[in-house]
MARPANU-975286 format. One line per field, with one value per residue (C-alpha): residue number from 1; residue in three letters; chain; x, y, z. Coordinates in nm, 2 decimals. Example, Ala and Ser with C-alpha at 12.3 -4.5 7.8 and 13.67 -1.06 7.14 Angstrom:
// residues 2
i: (1,2);
aa: (ALA,SER);
ch: (A,A);
east: (1.23,1.37);
north: (-0.45,-0.11);
up: (0.78,0.71);
***
This chain:
// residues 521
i: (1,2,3,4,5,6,7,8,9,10,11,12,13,14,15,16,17,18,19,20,21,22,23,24,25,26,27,28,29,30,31,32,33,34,35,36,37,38,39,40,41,42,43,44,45,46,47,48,49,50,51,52,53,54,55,56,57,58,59,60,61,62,63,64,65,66,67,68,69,70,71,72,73,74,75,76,77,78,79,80,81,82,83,84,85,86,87,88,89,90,91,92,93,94,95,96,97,98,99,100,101,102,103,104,105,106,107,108,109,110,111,112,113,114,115,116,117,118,119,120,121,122,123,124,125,126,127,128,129,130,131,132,133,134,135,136,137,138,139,140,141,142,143,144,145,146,147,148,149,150,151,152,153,154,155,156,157,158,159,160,161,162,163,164,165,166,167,168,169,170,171,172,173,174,175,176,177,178,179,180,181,182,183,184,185,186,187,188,189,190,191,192,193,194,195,196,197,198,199,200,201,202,203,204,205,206,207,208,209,210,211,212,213,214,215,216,217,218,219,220,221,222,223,224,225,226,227,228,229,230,231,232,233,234,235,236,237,238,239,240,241,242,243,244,245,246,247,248,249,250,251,252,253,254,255,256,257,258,259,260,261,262,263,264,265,266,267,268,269,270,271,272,273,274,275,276,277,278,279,280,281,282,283,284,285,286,287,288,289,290,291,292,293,294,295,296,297,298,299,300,301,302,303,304,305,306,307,308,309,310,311,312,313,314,315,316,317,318,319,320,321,322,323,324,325,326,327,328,329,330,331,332,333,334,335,336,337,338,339,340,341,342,343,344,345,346,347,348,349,350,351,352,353,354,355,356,357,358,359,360,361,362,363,364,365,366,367,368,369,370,371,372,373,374,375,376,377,378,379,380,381,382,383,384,385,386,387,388,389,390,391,392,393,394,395,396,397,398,399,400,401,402,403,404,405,406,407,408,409,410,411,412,413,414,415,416,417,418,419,420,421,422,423,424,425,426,427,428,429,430,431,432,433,434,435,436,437,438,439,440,441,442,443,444,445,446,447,448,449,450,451,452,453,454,455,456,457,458,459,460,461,462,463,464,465,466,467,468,469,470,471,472,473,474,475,476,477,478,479,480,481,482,483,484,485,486,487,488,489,490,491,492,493,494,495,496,497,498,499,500,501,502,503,504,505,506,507,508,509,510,511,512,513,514,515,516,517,518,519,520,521);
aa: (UNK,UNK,UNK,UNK,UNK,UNK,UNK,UNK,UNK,UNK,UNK,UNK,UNK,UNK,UNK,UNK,UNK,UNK,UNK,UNK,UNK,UNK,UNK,UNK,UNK,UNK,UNK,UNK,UNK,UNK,UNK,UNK,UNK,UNK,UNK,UNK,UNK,UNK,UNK,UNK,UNK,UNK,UNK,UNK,UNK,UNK,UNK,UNK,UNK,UNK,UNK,UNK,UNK,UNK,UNK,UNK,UNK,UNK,UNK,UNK,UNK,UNK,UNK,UNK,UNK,UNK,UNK,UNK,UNK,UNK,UNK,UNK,UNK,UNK,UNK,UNK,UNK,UNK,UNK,UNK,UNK,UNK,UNK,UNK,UNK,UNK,UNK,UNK,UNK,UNK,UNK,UNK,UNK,UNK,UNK,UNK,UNK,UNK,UNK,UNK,UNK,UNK,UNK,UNK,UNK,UNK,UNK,UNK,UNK,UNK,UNK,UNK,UNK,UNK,UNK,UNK,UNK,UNK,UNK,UNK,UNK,UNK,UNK,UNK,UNK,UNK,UNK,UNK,UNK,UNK,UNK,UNK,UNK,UNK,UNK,UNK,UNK,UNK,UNK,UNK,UNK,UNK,UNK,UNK,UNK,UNK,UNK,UNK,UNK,UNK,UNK,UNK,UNK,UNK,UNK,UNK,UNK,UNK,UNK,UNK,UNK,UNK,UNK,UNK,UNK,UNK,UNK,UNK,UNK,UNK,UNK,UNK,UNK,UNK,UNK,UNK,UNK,UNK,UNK,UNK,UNK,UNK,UNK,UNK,UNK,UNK,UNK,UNK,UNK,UNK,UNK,UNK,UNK,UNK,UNK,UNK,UNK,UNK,UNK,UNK,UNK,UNK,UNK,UNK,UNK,UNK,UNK,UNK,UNK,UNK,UNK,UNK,UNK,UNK,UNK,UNK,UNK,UNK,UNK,UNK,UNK,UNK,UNK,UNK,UNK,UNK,UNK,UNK,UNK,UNK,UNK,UNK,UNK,UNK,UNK,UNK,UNK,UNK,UNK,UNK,UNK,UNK,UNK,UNK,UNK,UNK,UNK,UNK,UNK,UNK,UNK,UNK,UNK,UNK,UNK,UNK,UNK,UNK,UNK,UNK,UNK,UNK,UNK,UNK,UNK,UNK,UNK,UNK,UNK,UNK,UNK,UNK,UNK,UNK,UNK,UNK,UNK,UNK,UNK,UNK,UNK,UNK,UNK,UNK,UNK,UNK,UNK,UNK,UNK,UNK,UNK,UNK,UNK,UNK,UNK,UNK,UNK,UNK,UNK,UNK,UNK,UNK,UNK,UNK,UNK,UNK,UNK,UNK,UNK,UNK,UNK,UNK,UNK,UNK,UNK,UNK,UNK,UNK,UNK,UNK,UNK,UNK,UNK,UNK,UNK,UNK,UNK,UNK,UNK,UNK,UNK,UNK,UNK,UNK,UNK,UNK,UNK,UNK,UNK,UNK,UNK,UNK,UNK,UNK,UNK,UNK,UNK,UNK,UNK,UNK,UNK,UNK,UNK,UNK,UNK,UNK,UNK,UNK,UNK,UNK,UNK,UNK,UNK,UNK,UNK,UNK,UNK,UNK,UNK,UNK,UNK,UNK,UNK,UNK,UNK,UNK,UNK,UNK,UNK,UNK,UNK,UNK,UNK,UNK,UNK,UNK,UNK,UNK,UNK,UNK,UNK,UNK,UNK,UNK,UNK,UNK,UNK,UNK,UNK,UNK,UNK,UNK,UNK,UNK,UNK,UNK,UNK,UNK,UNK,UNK,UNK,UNK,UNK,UNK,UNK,UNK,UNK,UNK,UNK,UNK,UNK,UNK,UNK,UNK,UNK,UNK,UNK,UNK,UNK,UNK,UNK,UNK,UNK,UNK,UNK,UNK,UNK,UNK,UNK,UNK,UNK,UNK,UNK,UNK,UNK,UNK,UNK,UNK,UNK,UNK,UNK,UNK,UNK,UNK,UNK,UNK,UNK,UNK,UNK,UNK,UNK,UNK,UNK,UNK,UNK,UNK,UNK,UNK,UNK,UNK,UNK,UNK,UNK,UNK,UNK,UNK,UNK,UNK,UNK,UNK,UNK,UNK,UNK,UNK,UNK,UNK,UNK,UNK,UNK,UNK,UNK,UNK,UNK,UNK,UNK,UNK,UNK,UNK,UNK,UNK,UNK,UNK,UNK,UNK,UNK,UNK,UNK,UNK,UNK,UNK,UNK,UNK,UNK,UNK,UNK,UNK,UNK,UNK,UNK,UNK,UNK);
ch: (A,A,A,A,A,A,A,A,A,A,A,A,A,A,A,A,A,A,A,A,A,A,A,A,A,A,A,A,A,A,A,A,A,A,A,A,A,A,A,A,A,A,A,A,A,A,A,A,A,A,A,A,A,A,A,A,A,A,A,A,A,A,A,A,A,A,A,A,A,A,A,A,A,A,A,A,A,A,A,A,A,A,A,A,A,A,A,A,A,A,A,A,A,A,A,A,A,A,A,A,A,A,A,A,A,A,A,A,A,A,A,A,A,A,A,A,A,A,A,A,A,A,A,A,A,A,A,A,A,A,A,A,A,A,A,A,A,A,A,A,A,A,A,A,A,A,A,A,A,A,A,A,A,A,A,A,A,A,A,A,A,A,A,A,A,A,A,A,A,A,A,A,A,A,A,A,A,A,A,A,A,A,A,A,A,A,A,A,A,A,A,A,A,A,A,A,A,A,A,A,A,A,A,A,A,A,A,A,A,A,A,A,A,A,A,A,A,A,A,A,A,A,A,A,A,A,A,A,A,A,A,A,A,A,A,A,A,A,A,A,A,A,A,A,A,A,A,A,A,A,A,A,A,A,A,A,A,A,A,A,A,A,A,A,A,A,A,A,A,A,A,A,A,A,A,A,A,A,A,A,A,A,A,A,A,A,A,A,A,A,A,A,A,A,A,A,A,A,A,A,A,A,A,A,A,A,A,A,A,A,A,A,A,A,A,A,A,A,A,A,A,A,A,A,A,A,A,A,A,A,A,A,A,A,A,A,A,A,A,A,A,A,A,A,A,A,A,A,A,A,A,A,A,A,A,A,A,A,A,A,A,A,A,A,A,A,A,A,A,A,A,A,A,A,A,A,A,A,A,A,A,A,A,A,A,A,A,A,A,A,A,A,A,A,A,A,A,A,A,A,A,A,A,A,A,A,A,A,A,A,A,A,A,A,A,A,A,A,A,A,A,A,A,A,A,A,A,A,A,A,A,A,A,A,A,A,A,A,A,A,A,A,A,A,A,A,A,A,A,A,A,A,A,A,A,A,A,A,A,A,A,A,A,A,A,A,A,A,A,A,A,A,A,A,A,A,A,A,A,A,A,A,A,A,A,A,A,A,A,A,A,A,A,A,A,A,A,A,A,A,A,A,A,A,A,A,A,A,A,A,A,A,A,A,A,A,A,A,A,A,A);
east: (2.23,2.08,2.29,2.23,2.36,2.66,2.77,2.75,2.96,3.19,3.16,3.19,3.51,3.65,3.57,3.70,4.05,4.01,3.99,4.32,4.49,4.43,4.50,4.82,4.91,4.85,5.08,5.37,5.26,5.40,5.76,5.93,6.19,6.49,6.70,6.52,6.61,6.87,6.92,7.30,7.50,7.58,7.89,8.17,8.31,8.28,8.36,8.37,8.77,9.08,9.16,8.91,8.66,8.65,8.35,8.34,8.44,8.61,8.44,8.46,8.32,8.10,7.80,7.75,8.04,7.97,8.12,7.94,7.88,7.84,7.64,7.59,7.28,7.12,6.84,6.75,6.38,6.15,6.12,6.49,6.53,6.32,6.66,6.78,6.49,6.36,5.99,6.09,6.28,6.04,5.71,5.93,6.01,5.66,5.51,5.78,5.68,5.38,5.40,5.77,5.67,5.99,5.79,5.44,5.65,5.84,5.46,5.36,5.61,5.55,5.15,5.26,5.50,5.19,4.93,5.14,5.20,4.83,4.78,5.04,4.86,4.53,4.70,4.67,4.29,4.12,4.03,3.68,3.53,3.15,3.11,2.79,2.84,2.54,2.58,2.44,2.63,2.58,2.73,2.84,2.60,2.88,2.86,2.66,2.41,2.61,2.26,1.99,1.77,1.82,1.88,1.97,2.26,2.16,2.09,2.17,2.34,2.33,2.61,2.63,2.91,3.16,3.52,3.75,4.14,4.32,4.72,4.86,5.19,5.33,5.69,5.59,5.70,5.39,5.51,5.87,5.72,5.46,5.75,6.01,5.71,5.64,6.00,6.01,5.71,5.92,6.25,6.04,5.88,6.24,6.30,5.96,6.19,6.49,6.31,6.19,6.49,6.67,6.40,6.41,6.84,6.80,6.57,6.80,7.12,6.95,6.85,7.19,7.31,7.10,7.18,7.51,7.50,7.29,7.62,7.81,7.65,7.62,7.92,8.04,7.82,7.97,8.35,8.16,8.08,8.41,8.65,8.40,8.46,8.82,8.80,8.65,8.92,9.18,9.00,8.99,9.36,9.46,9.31,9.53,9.78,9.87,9.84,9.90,9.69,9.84,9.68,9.36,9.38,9.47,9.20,8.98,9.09,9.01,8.68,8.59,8.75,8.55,8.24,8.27,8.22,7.87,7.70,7.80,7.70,7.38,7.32,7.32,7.14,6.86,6.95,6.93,6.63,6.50,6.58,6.39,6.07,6.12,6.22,5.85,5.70,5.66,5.74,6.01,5.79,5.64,5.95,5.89,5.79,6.07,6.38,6.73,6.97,7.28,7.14,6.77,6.99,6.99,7.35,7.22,7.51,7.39,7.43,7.39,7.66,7.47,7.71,7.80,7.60,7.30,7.32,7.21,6.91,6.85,6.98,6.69,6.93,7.07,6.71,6.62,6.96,6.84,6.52,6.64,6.87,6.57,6.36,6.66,6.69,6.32,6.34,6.62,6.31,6.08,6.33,6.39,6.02,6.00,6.22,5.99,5.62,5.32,4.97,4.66,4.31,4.03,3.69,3.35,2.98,2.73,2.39,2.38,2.09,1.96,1.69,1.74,1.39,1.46,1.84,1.88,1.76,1.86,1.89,2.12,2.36,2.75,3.04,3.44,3.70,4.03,4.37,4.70,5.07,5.32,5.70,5.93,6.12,6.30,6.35,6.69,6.82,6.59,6.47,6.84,6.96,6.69,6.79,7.17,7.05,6.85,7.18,7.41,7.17,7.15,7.56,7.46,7.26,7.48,7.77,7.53,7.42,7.77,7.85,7.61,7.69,8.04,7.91,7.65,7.95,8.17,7.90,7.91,8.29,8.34,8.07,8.16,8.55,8.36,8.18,8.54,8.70,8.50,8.46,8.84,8.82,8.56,8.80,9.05,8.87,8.74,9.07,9.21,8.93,9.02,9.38,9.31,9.04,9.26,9.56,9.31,9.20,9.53,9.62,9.37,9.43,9.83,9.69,9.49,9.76,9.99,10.19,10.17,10.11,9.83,9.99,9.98,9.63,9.50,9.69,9.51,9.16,9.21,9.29,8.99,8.81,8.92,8.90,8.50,8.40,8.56,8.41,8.07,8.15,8.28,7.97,7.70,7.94,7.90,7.51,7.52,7.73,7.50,7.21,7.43,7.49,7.10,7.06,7.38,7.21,6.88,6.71,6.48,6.22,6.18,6.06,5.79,5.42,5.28,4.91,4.85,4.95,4.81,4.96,4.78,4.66,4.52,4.78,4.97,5.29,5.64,5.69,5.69,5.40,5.18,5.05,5.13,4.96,4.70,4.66,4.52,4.30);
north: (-8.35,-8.02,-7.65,-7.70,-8.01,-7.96,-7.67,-7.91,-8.13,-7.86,-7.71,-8.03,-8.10,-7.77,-7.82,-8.12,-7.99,-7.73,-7.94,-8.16,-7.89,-7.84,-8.18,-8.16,-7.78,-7.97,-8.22,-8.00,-7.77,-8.07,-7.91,-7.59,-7.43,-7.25,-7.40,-7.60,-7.46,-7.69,-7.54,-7.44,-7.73,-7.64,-7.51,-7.78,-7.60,-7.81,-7.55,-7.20,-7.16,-7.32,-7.43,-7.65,-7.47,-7.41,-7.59,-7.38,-6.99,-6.89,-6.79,-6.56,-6.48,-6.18,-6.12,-6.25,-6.41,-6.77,-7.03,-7.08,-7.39,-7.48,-7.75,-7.82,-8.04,-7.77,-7.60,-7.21,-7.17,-6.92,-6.67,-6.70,-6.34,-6.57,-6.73,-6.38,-6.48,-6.09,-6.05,-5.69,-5.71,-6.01,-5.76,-5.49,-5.74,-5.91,-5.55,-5.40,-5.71,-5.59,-5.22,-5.17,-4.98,-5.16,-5.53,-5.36,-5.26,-5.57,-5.79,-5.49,-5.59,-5.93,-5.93,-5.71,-6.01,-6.27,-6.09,-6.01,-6.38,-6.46,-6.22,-6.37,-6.69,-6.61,-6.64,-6.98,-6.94,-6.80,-6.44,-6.39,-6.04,-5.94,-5.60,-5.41,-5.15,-4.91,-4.74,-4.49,-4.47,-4.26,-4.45,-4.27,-4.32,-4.40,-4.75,-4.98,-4.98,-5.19,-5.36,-5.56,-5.25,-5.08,-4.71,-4.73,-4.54,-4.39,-4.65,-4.80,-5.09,-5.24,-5.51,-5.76,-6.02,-6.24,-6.22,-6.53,-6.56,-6.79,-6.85,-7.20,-7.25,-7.41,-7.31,-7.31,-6.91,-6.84,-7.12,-7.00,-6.68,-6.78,-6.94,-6.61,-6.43,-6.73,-6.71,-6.32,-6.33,-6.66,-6.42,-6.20,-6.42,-6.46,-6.10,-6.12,-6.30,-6.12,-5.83,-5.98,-6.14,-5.80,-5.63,-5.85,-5.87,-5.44,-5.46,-5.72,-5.48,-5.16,-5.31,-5.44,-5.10,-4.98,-5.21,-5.13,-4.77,-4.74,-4.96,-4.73,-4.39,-4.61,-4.74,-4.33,-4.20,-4.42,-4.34,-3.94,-4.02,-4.15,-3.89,-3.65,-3.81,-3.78,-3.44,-3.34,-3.54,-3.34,-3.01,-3.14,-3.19,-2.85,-2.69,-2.84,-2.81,-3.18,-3.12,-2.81,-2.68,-2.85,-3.16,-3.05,-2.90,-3.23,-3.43,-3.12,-3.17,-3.59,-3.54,-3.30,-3.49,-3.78,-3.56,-3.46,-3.82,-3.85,-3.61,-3.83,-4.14,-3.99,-3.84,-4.17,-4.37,-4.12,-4.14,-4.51,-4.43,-4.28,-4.59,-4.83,-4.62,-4.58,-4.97,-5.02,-4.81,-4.53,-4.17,-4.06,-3.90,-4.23,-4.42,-4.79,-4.82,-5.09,-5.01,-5.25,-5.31,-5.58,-5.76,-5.81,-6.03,-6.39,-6.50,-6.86,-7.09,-7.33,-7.22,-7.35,-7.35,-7.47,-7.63,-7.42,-7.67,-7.63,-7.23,-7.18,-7.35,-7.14,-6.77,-6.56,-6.38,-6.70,-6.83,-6.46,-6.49,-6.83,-6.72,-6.48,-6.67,-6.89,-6.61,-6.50,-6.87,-6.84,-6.55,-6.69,-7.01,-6.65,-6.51,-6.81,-6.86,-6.52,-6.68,-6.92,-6.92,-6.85,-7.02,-6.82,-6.88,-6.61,-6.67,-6.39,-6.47,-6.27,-6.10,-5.77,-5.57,-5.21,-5.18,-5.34,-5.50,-5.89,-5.85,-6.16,-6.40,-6.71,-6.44,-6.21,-6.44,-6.40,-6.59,-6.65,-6.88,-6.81,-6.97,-6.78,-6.87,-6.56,-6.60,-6.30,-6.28,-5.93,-5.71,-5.61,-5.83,-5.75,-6.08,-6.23,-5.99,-5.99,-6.41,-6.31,-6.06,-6.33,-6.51,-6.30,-6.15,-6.48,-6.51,-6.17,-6.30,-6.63,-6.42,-6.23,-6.55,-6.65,-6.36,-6.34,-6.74,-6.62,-6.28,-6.51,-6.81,-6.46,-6.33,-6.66,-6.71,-6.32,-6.44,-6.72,-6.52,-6.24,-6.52,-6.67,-6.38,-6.14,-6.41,-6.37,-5.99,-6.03,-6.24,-6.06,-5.72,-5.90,-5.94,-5.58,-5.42,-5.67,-5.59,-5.22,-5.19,-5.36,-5.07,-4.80,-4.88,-4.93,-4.59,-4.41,-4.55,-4.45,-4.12,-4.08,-4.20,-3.99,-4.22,-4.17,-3.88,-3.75,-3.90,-4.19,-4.16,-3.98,-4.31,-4.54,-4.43,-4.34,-4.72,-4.82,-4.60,-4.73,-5.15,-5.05,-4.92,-5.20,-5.45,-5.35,-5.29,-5.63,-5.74,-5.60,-5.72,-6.09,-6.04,-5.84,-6.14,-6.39,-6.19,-6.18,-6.52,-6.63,-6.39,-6.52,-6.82,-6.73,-6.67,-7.00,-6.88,-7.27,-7.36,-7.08,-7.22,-7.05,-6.97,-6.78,-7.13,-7.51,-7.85,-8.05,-8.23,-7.95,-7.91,-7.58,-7.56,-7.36,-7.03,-6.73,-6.48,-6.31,-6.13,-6.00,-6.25,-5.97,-5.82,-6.08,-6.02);
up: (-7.07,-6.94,-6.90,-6.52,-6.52,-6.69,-6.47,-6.16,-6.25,-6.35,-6.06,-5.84,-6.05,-5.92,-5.54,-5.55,-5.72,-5.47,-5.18,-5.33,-5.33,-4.99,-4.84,-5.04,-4.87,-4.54,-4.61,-4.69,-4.40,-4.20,-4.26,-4.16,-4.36,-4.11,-3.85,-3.53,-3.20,-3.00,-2.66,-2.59,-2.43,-2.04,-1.95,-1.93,-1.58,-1.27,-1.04,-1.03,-0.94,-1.05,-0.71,-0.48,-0.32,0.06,0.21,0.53,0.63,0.91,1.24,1.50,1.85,1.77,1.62,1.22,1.33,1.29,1.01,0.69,0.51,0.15,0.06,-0.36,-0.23,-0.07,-0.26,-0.24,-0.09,-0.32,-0.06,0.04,0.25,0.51,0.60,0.78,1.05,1.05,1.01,0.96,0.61,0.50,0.55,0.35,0.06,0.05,0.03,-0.23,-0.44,-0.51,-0.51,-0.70,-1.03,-1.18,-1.16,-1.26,-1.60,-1.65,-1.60,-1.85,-2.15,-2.03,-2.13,-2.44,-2.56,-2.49,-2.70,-2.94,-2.98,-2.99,-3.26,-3.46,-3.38,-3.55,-3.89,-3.84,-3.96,-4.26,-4.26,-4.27,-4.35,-4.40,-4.67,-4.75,-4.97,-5.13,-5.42,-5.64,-5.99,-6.34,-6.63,-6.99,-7.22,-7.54,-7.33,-7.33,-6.98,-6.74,-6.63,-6.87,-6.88,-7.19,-7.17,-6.83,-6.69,-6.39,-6.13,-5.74,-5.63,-5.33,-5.25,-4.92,-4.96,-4.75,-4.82,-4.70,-4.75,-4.68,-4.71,-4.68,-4.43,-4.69,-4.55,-4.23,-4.21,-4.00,-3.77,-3.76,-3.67,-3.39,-3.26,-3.25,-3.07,-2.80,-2.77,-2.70,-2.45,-2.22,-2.23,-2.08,-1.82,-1.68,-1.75,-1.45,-1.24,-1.32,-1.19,-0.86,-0.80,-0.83,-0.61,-0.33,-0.33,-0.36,-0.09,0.15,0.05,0.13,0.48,0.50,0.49,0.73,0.99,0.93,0.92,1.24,1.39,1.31,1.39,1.78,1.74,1.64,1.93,2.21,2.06,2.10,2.43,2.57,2.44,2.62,2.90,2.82,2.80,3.09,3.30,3.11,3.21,3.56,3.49,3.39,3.67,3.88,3.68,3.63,3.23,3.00,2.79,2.45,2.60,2.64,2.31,2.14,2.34,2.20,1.84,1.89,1.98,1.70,1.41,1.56,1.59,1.24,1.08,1.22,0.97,0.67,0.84,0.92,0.55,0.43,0.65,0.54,0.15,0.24,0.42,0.11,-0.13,0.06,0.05,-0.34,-0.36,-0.14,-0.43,-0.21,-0.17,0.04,0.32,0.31,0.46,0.57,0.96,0.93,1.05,1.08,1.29,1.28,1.58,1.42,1.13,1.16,0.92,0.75,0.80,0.53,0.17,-0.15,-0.40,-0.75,-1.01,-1.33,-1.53,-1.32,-1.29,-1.63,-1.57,-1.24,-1.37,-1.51,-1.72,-1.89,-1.95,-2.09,-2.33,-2.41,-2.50,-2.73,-2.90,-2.95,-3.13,-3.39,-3.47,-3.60,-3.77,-3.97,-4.09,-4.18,-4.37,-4.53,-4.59,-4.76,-5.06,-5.11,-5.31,-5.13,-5.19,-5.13,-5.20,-5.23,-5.20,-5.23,-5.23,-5.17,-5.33,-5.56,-5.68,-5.77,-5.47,-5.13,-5.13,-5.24,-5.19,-5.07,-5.35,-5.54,-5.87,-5.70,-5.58,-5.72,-5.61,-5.68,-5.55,-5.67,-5.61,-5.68,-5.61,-5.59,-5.60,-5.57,-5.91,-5.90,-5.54,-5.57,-5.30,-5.02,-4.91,-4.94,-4.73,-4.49,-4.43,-4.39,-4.18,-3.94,-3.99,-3.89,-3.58,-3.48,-3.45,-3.23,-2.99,-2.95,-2.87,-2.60,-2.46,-2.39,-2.25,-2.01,-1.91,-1.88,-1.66,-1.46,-1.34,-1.28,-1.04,-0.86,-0.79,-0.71,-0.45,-0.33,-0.28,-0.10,0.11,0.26,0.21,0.41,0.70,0.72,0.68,1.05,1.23,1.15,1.26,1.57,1.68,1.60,1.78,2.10,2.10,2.03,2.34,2.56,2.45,2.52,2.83,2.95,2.80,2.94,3.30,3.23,3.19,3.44,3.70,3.48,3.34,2.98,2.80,2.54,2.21,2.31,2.39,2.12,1.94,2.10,2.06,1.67,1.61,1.87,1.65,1.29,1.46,1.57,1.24,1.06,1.25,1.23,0.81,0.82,0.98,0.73,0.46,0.57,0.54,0.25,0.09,0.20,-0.03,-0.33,-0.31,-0.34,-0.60,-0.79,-0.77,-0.95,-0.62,-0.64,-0.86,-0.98,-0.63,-0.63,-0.73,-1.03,-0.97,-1.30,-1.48,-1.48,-1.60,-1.81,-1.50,-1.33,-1.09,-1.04,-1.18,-1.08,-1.30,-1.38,-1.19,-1.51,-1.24,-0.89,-0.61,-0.54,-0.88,-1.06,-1.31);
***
């Protein structure tokens, strides 16, 4: 049997322990050390009060007056502000969407988590690098000449190899941590939505609080306008001599203390103003065209009411906590892996020689495959206490998750309260500015025949006053209810088509936007 012969068989006995080593990594890569992820069970609540819920609100005869109905069949559309009927706040929404700074940062971190994930990903592979490395090198001459020339010590070296690594997932720690990452990058999908969803609801209440201020700066001016009119009859009046001048002074004093409350009302229906051009993405001598009144509101009288079990499925915060709670459950499987031995192998070929002419040749070729397996013996604790650690942040972020199921199914009743609660609130109001129009009126005729005096006057109109104001309050607040109720509810991003994401079939599926509709990339 020849030299050459000999070291092929060697060498074919050593690829083919090589590659049984390998099949049996693979095998055991089938497992994953570390807890597997069970989603939390759904809150056991069937309703979000201790008494039955109301199925309708109270109605009045007055503008976002009319009786509500909850319906737990009754799904929330993706664009859900559409149910107000006002082309005006849908063009402001659709256009905040996609110029709000606030989203652009959210689908920022969002593409962050994803690449992050990828990169993490590519450990899956071996880890191929390409060297070339010249060099010139003098040697001692008390050695012996590190090439076959004798006498040689002053020489080049010119080196081209490829270097591949490879570590086996034995423990499945790359795994555990692909999956932390992936988990990281879908909390912050619905950390996407949570952002529209908050967006659009800011947007709604801001308009909301338009409409109502400009109601009551008209509702102020026509209150203006009357006790002006008031006044002048009392002037008439004391140049006669039919009233004295304390009358006309008190008349005087009504009108300015009314006068007075239009300068607030008017600073913040431009601060509001101001928050809807910021919400738009704008700057504040940008202000919308759009502007809102009460009367350009449409109040939907069918509602949703989604059941506790079903709202954590719907809430982008819950999903988001979920999420999270998902990636510290990983990290507890990559601590774990870190107690464990690792497997590598090493290999290098390539060809070395003192000039570069006839580098590449059969005589210059070198290679080496190496296999190593390293176990932490000694680190004075670190990696234990890394896994208690996982453990114990993992106990964190279940105690966050809870809290923000608890926060979310608050958010809903305080809602749904403010829903019945403030229907009441209008009828109620409804009927105090009635009774309290019909008492000034007839107050103000008294006086004018002379039958009554100013008190009892200047009585009548400050509760007129008071019953206008809280009426048209009462109205925004039934709107601005309405809003917080869609948004309690998650705000229907499941019914919203995904174009930035295909099922296996093709087809486009619901989601998460990784990109605004018109900034695709």
């Amino acid at each position: 049997m020849s030299v050459q012969s000999s070291r092929r068989r060697s060498s074919g006995r050593r690829s083919s322990g090589l590659l049984a080593s390998v099949a049996v990594a693979a095998v055991v890569a089938g497992c994953a050390v570390g807890p597997d992820f069970v989603p939390p069970a759904a809150p056991d609540a069937e309703r979000y009060s201790r008494e039955p819920m109301a199925t309708r609100t109270a109605s009045t005869d007055v503008a976002a007056g009319q009786s509500q109905h909850f319906d737990q069949n009754l799904d929330i559309p993706a664009q859900w502000w559409t149910l107000f009927r006002s082309r005006r706040l849908n063009a402001l929404i659709e256009r905040s969407l996609k110029a709000n700074p606030t989203v652009e940062a959210a689908i920022g971190a969002l593409h962050v988590a994803q690449e992050n994930t990828k990169a993490q990903e590519g450990k899956f592979f071996p880890l191929v690098q390409a060297n070339y490395t010249p060099m010139r090198e003098q040697s001692a001459q008390v050695l012996s000449p590190p090439l076959s020339t004798p006498g040689t010590t002053l020489f080049n070296l010119y080196t081209a190899q490829v270097l591949v690594s490879y570590t086996f997932d034995v423990w499945g720690l790359n795994r555990r941590a692909v999956e932390s990452l992936r988990a990281q990058a879908d909390s912050q999908k619905f950390q996407v939505e949570a952002a529209y969803l908050t967006l659009a609801a800011n947007v709604a209440a801001a308009a909301i609080q338009e409409a109502s201020l400009r109601g009551q700066i008209d509702a102020t001016n026509k209150l203006i306008e009357a006790n002006t009119k008031m006044l002048d009859i009392f002037r008439k009046q004391l140049a006669t001599g039919f009233v004295n001048r304390i009358d006309v002074a008190a008349q005087e004093a009504q009108l300015a203390q009314i006068k007075a409350t239009l300068p607030p009302l008017r600073k913040a229906l431009q601060q509001n103003r101001d928050l809807l051009a910021a919400l738009a993405g704008r700057y504040p001598s940008e202000e919308p065209a759009e502007t809102f009144e009460l009367a350009d509101l449409h109040l939907p009288t069918d509602l949703p009411v989604t059941l506790p079990s079903k709202l954590v499925e719907h809430r982008p915060d819950v999903r988001a906590a979920e999420e999270l709670l998902h990636s510290a459950g990983a990290q507890i499987g990559v601590a774990t892996a870190n107690l464990l031995p690792n497997f590598t192998v090493n290999a290098v070929g390539g060809y070395t020689n003192t000039t570069m002419a006839g580098l590449i040749s059969p005589a210059n070729l070198f290679w080496t495959l190496a296999g190593s397996a390293t176990q932490t013996v000694f680190d004075g604790g670190i990696l234990l206490h890394e896994k208690r650690a996982a453990e114990a942040a993992y106990d964190e972020a279940a105690a966050q998750y809870r809290f923000v199921v608890l926060a979310a199914l608050q958010n809903v009743a305080d809602t749904l309260r403010a829903l019945k609660n403030d229907a009441d609130a209008l009828k109620a109001t409804r009927e105090f500015e009635r009774a309290a129009k019909i008492s000034l009126d007839l107050s103000q005729q008294q006086v004018q025949t002379g039958y009554s005096n100013i008190l009892f006057l200047l009585n009548a109109q400050i509760t007129y006053q008071n019953a206008v104001l809280a009426r048209v309050q009462a109205q925004a607040s039934r709107f601005a209810d309405t809003a917080a109720l869609f948004q309690a509810l998650g705000g229907g991003w499941w019914n919203r088509v995904n174009p930035d994401a295909r099922a296996p079939d093709g087809n486009p599926v619901p989601g998460v936007y990784a990109t605004p509709p018109d900034q695709k990339h």
